[in-house]
C-alpha positions in Angstrom: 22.4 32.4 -16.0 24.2 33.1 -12.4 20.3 33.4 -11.0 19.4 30.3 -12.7 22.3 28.7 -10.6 22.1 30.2 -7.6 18.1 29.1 -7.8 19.1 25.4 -8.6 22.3 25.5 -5.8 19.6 26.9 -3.6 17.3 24.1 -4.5 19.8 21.8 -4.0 20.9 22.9 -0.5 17.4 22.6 0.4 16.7 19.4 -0.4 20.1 18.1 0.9 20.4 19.7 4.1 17.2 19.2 5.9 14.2 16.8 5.9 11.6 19.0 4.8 7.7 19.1 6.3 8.7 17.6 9.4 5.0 18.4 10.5 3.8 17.4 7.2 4.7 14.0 8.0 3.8 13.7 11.5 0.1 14.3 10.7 0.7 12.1 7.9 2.4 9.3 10.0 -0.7 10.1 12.9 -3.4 9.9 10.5 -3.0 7.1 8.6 -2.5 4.8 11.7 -5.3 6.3 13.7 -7.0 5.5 10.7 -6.3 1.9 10.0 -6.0 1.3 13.7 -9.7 2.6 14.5 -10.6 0.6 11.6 -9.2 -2.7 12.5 -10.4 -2.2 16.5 -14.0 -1.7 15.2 -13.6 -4.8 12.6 -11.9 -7.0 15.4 -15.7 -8.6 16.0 -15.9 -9.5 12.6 -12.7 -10.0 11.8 -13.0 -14.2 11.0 -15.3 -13.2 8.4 -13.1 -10.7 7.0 -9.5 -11.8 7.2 -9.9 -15.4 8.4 -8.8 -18.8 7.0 -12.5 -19.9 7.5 -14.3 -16.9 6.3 -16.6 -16.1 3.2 -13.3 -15.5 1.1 -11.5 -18.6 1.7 -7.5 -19.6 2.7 -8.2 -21.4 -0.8 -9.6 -18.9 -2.6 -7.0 -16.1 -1.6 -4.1 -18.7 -2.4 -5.5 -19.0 -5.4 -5.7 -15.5 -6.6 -2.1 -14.7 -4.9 -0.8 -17.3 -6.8 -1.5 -15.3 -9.9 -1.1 -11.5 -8.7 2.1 -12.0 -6.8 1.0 -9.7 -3.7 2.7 -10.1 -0.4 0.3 -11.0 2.4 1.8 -13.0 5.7 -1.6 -14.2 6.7 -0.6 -16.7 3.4 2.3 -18.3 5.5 0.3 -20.4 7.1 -3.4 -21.4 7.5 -3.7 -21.5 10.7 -5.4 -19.9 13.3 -3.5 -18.9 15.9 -0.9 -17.2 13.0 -4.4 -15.0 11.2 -4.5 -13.7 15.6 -1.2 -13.3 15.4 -0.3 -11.4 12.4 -3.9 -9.3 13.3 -2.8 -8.4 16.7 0.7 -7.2 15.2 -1.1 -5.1 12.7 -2.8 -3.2 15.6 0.2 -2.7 17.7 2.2 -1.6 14.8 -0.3 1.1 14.1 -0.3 1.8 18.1 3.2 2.1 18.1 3.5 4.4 14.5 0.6 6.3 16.2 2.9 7.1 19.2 5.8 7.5 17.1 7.8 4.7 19.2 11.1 3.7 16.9 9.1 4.9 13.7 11.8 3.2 11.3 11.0 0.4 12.5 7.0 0.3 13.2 6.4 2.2 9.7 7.5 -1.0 8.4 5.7 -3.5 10.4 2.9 -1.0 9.9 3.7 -1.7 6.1 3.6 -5.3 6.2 0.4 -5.0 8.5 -1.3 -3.2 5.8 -0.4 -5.3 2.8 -1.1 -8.4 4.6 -4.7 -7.7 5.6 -5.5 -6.0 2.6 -4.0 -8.3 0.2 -5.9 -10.9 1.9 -9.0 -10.2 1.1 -8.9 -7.5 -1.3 -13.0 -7.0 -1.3 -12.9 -5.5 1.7 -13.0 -1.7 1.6 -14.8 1.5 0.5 -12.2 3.3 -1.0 -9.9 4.8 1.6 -8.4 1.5 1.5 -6.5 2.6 -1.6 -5.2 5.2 0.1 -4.1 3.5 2.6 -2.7 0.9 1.1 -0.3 2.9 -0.9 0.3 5.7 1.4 1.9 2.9 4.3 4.7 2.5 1.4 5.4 6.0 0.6 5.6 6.5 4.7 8.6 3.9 5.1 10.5 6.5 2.9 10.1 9.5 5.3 11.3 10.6 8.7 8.3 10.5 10.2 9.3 11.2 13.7 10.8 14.5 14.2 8.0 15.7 15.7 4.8 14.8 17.9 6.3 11.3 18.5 8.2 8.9 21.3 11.3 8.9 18.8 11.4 12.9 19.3 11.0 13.1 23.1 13.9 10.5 23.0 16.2 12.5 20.8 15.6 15.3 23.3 17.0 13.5 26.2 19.7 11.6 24.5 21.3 15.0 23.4 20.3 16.6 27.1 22.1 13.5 29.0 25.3 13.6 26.4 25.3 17.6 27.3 25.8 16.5 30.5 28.6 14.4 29.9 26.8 10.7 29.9 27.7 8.1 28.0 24.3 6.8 25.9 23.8 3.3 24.8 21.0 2.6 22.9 20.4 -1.3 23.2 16.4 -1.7 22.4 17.1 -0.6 19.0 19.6 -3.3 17.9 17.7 -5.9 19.9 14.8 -4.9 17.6 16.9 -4.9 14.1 17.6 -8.6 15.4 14.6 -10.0 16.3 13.2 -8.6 13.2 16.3 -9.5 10.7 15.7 -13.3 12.2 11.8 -13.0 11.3 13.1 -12.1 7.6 16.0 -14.6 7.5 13.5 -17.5 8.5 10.6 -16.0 6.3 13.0 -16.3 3.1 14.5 -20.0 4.4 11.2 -21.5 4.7 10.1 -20.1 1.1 7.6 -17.6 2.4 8.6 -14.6 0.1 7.8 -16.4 -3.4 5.6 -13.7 -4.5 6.7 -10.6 -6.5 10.1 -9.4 -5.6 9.1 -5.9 -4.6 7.9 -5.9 -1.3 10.1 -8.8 -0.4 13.4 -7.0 -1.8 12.2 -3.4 -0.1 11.7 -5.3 3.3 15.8 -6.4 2.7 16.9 -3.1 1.6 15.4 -1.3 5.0 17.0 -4.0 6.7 20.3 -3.4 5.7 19.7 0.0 5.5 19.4 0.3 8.8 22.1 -1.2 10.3 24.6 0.6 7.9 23.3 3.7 9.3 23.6 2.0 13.3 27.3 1.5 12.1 27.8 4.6 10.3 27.2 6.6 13.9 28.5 4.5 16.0 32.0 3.0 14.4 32.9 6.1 12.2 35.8 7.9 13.6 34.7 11.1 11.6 31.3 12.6 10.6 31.9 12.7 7.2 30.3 8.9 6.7 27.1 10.3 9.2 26.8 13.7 7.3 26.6 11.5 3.9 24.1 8.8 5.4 22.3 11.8 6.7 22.1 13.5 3.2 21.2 10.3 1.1 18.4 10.2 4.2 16.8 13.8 3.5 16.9 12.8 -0.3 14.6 9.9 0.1 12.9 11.6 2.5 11.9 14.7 0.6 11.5 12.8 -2.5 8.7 10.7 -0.5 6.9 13.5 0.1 6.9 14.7 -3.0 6.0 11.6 -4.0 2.4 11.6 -1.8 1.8 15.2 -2.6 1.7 14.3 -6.3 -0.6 11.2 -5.5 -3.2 13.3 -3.8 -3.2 15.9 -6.5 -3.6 12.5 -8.9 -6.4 11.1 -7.0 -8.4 14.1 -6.9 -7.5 15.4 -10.1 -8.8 11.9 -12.0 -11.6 11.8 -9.8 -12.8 15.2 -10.8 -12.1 14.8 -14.4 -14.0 11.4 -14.5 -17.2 13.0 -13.0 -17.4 15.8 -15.0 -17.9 12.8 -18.2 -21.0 11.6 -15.8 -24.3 12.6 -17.2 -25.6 12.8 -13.4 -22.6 15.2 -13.0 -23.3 17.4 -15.6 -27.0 17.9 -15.1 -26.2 18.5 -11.2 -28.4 15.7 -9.4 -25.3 12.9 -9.0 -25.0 13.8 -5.3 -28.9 12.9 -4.8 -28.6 9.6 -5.1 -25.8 8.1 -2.8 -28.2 9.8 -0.4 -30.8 7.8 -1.0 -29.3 4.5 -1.2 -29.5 2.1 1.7 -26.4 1.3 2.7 -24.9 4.7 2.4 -27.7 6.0 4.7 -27.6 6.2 8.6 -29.2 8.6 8.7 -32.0 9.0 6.3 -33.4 11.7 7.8 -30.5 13.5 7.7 -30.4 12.4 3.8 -33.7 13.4 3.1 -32.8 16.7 4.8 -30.2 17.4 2.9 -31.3 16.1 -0.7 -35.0 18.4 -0.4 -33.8 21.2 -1.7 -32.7 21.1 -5.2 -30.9 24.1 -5.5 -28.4 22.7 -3.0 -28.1 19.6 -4.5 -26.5 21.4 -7.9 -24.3 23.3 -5.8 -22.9 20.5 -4.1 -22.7 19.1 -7.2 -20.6 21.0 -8.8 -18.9 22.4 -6.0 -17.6 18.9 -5.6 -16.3 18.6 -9.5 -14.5 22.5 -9.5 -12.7 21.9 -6.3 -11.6 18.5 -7.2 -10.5 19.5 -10.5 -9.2 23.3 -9.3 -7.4 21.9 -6.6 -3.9 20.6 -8.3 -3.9 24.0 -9.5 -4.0 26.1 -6.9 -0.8 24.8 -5.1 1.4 27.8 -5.7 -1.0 30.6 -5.0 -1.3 30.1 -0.8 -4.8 31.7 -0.3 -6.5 30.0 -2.1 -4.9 26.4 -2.0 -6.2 26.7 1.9 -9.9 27.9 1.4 -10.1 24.3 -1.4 -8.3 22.4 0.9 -10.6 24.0 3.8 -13.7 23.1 1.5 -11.9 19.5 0.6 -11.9 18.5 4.8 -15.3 19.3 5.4 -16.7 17.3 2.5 -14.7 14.7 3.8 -16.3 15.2 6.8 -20.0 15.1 5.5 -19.5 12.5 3.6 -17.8 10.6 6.9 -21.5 11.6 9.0 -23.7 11.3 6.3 -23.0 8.5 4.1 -21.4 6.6 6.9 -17.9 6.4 5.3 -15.8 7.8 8.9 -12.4 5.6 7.2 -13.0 6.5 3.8 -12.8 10.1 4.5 -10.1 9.8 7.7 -7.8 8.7 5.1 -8.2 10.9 2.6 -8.5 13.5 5.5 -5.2 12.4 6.6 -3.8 12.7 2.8 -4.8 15.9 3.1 -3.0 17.0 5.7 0.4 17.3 3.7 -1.0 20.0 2.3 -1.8 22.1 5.6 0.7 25.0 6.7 3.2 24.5 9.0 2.6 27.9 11.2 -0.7 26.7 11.4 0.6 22.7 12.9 2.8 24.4 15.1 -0.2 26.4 16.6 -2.3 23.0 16.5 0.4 21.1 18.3 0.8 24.2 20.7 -2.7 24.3 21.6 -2.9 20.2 21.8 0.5 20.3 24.1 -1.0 23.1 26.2 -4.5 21.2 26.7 -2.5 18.4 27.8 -1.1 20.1 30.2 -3.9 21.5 32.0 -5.5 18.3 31.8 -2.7 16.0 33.5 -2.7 19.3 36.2 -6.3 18.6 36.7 -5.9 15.0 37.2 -2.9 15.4 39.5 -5.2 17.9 41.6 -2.2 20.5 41.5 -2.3 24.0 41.6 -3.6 25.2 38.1 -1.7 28.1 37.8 1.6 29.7 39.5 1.7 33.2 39.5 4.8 35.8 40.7 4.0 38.2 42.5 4.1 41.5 40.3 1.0 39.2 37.9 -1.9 41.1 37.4 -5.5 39.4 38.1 -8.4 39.4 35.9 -12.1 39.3 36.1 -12.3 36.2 39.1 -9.0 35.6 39.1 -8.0 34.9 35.5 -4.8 36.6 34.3 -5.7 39.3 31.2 -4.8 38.2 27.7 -1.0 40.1 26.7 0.0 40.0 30.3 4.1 38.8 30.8 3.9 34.5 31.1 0.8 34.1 29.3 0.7 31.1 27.1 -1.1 33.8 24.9 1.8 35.9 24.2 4.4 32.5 23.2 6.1 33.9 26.7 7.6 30.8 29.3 4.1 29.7 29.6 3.8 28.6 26.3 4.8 25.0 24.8 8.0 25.3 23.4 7.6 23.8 19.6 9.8 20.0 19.6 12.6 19.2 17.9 13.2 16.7 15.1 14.0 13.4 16.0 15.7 10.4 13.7 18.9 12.3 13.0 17.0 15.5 11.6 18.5 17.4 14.4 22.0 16.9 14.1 22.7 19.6 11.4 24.3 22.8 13.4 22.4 25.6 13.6 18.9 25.8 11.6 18.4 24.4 8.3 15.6 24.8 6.0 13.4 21.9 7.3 14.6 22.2 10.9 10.9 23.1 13.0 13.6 25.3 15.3 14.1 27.5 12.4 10.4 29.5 11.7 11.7 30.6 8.3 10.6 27.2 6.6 6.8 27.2 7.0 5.9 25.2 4.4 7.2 21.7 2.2 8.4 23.9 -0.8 5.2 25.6 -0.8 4.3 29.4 0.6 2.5 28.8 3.7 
């Protein structure tokens, strides 16, 4: 009984203290709005056919069905054409912006309402990854998607540097922004705009005003006992969140694997030779036929495809092998993007994915990226590539041996120092459990 408590006080503790998979959520966050972004840049040539007022699927005809679903969509505010550029050119700056990680409270909303109103639009526009999307850019409001990799990070860095040195920090671009955008709400619920079903409309009101209690809470509280609470009630949603999109990417491939194993074409191994043979899933058909001659490897796609799908939910808990499925699971996605010529079908399922991949090896991925940038903006400059002291060993033309004292290699002063978390993830003392300063949590609940 007293290790059954001290496991759920534990538990507790953990979930409480610290916003958990802090670079979980950052490839989630990056992802999902290179995704849509990428997708919405190659669409902007066709987007009057897609999203306009005048296209195929009609102002009218949308109306029409919205009137019926309920789903929230701004483009149904108005009909006109300067508002569809409008609330287009928002949706890509929002997923610019959450991209960068710039005020990512605010932008994973508008990134929200970007979504929704697109996709809700015209909802026969998609392959599939739109699905994913379009529920993903809800659970992502939840989380603290900016404690790492992100504007919002770097920001939190120099605010707590420039306080150090005794300097007084105002920040005035994030109230500006709750107003402008509280007055876009307040006039969008006076002019009748938000008649459809209450949920997105009374979400969009409860960020709102969940902000600005938490503005007020650390600047006008005399103690931190009202920030410590805000900051607790934060983590909870936070870690519940990405709970939450673990258990929908377990859902999604779990069904999809249990719904092609009832498939005849699944069971007698030939159901991946057709999509490759189909027209408009092939741009390449030479690169189809290539791959669909041999029959052997046809079944062993085939089922390959099913018992990874269907083996994957399982394997969470057991680390090794979670990461050779999940391994297996990217690649397809990555065949499927070249082959069948679905790159945003499988970039968002890609990016689902990813919060699922182990935190020792993000850190090494953002150390590597970090380092690469570095080199690169040296290049550019025309700087001096390297500095070396004096006592430095050379290598073979020049090049300091692998191990030696400074080398990015062996994590000495060379090396990128890993960030920390932004949006109030930082301001526990010491480490925490989902603090990216303290190595011991390598994983969101999972072993790493």
């Amino acid at each position: 009984m007293n290790r059954f408590a001290l496991a759920v006080s534990t538990g507790i503790a953990r979930v409480t203290e610290a916003a958990l998979g802090p670079y979980q959520t950052a490839m989630i966050r990056i992802g999902f709005s290179a995704t849509w972004l990428l997708f919405l840049l190659r669409e902007f040539p066709h987007r009057q056919e897609m999203y306009g007022p005048d296209g195929p699927w009609s102002w009218n005809l949308a109306d029409q069905l919205i009137s019926l679903n309920g789903a929230f969509t701004a483009l149904m505010w108005s009909d006109g054409q300067f508002w569809f550029e409008t609330v287009y050119v928002l949706a890509v700056l929002s997923s610019l912006l959450l991209l960068l990680g710039w005020r990512t409270r605010a932008t994973s909303v508008l990134f929200m309402v970007g979504v929704l109103s697109l996709q809700n639009r015209s909802i026969f526009m998609g392959d599939g990854g739109d699905n994913v999307l379009h529920l993903m850019c809800i659970y992502l409001v939840f989380t603290r998607c900016g404690q790492v990799w992100s504007l919002d990070e770097r920001r939190a860095r120099r605010t707590r540097e420039a306080r150090a040195r005794g300097e007084h920090v105002v920040d005035r671009v994030g109230p500006a922004l709750w107003v402008v955008l509280g007055l876009v709400l307040v006039s969008a619920a006076f002019l009748d705009r938000l008649n459809g079903h209450w949920v997105v409309p009374a979400l969009l009101w409860v960020l709102w005003l969940a902000q600005a209690l938490w503005w007020a809470g650390g600047r006008f509280a005399r103690s931190g006992q009202s920030r410590i609470m805000l900051d607790v009630v934060g983590n909870i949603v936070h870690n519940g969140a990405l709970l939450v999109i673990m258990a929908e990417a377990c859902l999604i491939y779990a069904t999809a694997g249990w719904y092609k194993i009832q498939g005849s074409r699944w069971q007698d191994g030939t159901a991946v030779y057709y999509p490759l043979h189909l027209e408009s899933f092939s741009p390449w058909p030479a690169l189809a036929d290539l791959l669909s001659a041999n029959g052997v490897m046809v079944m062993l796609v085939t089922y390959g495809t099913v018992a990874v799908q269907v083996a994957f939910p399982f394997t969470l808990f057991n680390r090794r092998v979670k990461n050779v499925l999940l391994a297996a699971m990217i690649t397809e996605h990555a065949v499927i993007a070249v082959v069948l010529g679905l790159p945003f079908f499988s970039l968002a399922m890609i990016a689902a994915d990813s919060v699922f991949l182990p935190t020792s090896f993000l850190r090494r991925l953002g150390d590597w990226a970090a380092h690469a940038r570095t080199r690169l903006g040296a290049r550019l400059a025309g700087g001096p590539k390297e500095q070396r002291g004096p006592n430095e060993q050379r290598g073979p033309k020049g090049r300091r041996p692998s191990g030696q004292p400074g080398s990015p290699i062996d994590g000495g002063p060379g090396s990128p120092k890993p960030p920390r978390p932004a949006d109030g993830a930082g301001d526990n003392p010491g480490g925490s459990p989902g603090d990216p300063e303290n190595p011991g949590h390598r994983h969101v609940g999972f072993p790493a």
